[in-house]
C-alpha positions as CSV (number, residue, x, y, z in Angstrom):
1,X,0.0,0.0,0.0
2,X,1.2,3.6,-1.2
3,X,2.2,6.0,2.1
4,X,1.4,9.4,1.9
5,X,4.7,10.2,0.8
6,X,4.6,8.0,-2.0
7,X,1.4,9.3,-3.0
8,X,2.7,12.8,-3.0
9,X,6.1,11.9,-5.0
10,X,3.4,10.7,-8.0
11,X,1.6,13.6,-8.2
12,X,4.3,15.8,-7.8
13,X,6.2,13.9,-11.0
14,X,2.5,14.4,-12.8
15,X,2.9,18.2,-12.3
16,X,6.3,18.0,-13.2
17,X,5.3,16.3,-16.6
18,X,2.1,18.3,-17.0
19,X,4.7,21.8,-17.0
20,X,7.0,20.3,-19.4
21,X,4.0,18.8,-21.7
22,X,2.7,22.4,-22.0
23,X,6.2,23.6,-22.7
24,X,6.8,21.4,-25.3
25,X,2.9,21.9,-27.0
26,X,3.6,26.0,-26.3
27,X,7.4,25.6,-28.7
28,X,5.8,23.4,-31.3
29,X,2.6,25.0,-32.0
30,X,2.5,28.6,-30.5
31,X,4.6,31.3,-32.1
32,X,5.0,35.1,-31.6
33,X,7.1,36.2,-34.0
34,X,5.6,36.0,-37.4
35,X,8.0,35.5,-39.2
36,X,8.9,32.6,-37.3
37,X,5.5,31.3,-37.1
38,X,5.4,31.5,-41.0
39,X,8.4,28.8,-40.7
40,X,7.2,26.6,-38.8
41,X,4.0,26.6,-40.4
42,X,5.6,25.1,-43.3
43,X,7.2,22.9,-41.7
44,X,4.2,21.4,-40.4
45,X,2.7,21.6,-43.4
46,X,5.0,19.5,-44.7
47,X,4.9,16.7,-42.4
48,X,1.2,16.6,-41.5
49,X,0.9,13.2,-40.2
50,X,3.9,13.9,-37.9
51,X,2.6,17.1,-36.0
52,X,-0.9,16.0,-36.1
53,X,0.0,13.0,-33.7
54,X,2.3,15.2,-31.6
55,X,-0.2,17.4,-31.4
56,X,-3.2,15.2,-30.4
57,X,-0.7,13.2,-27.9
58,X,0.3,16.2,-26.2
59,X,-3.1,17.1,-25.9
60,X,-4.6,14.2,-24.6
61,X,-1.8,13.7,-22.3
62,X,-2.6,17.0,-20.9
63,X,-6.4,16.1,-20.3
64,X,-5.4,12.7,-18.8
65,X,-3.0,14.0,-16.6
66,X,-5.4,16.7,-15.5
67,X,-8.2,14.6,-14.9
68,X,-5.5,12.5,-12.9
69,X,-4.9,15.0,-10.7
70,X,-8.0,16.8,-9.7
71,X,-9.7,13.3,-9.8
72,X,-12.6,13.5,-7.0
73,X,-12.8,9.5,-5.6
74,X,-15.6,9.4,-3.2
75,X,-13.8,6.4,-1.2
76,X,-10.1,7.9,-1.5
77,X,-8.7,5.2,-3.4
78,X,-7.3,7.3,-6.7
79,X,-4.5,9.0,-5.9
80,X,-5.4,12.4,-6.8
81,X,-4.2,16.4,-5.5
82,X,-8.0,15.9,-4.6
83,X,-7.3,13.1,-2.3
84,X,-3.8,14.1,-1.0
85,X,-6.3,17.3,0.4
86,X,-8.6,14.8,1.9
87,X,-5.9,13.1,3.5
88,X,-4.7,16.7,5.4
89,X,-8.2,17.7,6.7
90,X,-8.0,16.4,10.5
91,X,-4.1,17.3,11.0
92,X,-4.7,20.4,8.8
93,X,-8.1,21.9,8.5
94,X,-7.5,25.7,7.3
95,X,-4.5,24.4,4.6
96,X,-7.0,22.0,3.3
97,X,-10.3,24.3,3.4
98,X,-8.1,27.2,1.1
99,X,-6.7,24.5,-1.1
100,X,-10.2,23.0,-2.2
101,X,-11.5,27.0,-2.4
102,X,-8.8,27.1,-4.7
103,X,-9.9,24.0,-7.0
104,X,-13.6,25.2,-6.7
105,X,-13.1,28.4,-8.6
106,X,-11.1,26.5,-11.4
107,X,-14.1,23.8,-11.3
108,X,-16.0,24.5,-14.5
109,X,-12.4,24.6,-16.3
110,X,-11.2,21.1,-14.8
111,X,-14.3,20.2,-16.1
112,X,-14.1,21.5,-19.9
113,X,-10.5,19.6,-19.7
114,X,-12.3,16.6,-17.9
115,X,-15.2,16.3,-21.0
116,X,-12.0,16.4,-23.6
117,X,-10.3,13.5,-22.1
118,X,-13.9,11.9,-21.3
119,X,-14.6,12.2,-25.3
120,X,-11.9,12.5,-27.2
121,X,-8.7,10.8,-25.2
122,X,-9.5,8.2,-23.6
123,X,-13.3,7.5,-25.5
124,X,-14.7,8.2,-28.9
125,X,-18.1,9.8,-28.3
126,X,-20.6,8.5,-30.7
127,X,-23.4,11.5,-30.2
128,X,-20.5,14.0,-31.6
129,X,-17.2,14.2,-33.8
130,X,-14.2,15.2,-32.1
131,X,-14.1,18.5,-33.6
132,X,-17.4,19.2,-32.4
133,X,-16.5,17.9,-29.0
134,X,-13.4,20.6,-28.8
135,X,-15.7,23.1,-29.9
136,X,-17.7,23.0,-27.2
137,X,-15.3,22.7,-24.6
138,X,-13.6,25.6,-26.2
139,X,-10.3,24.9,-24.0
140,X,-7.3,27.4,-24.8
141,X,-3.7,27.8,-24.3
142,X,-4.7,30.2,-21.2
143,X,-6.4,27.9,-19.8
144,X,-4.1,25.4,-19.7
145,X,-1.8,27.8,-18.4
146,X,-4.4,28.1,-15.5
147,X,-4.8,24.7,-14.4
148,X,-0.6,24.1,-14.3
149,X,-0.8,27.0,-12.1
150,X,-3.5,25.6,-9.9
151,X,-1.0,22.4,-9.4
152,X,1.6,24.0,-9.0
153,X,0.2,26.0,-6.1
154,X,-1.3,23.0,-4.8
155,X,1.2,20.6,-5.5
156,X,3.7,23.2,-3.9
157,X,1.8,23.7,-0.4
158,X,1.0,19.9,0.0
159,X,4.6,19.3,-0.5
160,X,5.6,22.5,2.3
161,X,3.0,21.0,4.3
162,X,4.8,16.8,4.2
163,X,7.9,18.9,5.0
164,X,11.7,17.9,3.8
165,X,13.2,18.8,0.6
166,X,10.4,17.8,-1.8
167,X,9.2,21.8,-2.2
168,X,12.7,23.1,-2.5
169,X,13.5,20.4,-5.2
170,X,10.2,20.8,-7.1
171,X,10.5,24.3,-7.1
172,X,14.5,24.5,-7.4
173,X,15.4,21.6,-9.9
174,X,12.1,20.5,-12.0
175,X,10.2,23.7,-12.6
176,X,13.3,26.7,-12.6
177,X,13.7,28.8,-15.4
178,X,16.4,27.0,-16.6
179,X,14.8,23.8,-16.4
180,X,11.8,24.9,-18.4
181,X,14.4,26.8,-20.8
182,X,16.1,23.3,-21.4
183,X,12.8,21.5,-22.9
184,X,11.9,24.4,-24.8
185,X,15.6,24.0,-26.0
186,X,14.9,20.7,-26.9
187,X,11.5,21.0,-28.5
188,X,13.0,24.0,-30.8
189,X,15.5,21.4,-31.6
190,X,13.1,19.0,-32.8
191,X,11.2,21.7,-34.4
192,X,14.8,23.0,-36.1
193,X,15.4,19.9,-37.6
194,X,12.4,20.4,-39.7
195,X,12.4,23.6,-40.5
196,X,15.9,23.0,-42.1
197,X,14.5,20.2,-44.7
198,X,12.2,23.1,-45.6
């Protein structure tokens, strides 16, 4: 059986992974210099097939890992961010009260996220094609941007709260600048290497 600790290393690898998933989407596919953008552009463009499944994995990984996370198991079994709360209500009432406050006001966006894994990831929903099913959820880049904020915070103060090093290292090795800088380093790389053959 998983300790609390163990529990807590998982999700903290998930946040870790959901960072560097939005990193990687945010280099491939999102592009503020025009110029730039026109490049790449072509370069997808050229290898459809390729940047199509990149694309759709990254997404979908992103709505799994999501759903993951805020995953609300009424008997506590999943191990979820929601759960790990759960698990510091007695010892820690007020921590745990502002860190579900915090989840409630993201709710209906964990949710657009949760219907995009429900329909498109990890099912194929008859009643609607996919595009119609991203449509409606209408989930963008900012919003993504929101709920790796929300686990960060949360991920952050449940690690503060298990005490140790597991903050400072989270905070200090896996989501620094540099860190971050390095897969977008990478991802440009991969992204370089077509844009050459263009």
């Amino acid at each position: 059986m998983k300790t609390y600790e163990n529990e807590l290393d998982e999700m903290i690898g998930a946040v870790i992974e959901l960072t560097w998933n939005h990193t990687i989407f945010c280099t491939l596919f999102v592009e503020k210099d025009v110029e730039l953008e026109t490049r790449k552009c072509k370069a997808r463009n050229a290898h459809p097939e390729f940047f199509l499944v990149i694309h759709n994995s990254l997404l979908c990984s992103f709505c799994v890992t999501t759903d993951l996370l805020f995953h609300k198991d009424k008997n506590g079994k999943a191990t979820s961010l929601c759960n790990l709360i759960r698990d510091i209500e007695a010892s820690k009432p007020d921590v745990a009260k502002q860190l579900n406050e915090k989840i409630y006001a993201k709710k209906n966006l964990i949710e657009k996220v949760g219907t995009l894994r429900n329909e498109v990831c990890a099912h194929l929903w008859e009643a609607k094609t996919q595009q119609e099913v991203f449509a409606e959820a209408d989930v963008r880049l900012n919003m993504m941007k929101e709920i790796i904020d929300l686990a960060q915070i949360i991920i952050c103060e449940l690690a503060e709260e298990a005490g140790g090093n597991r903050r400072k290292n989270f905070e200090e090795q896996q989501l620094c600048k540099e860190t971050l800088r390095c897969v977008a380093r990478d991802a440009n790389q991969v992204m370089r290497t077509f844009l050459d053959n263009c």
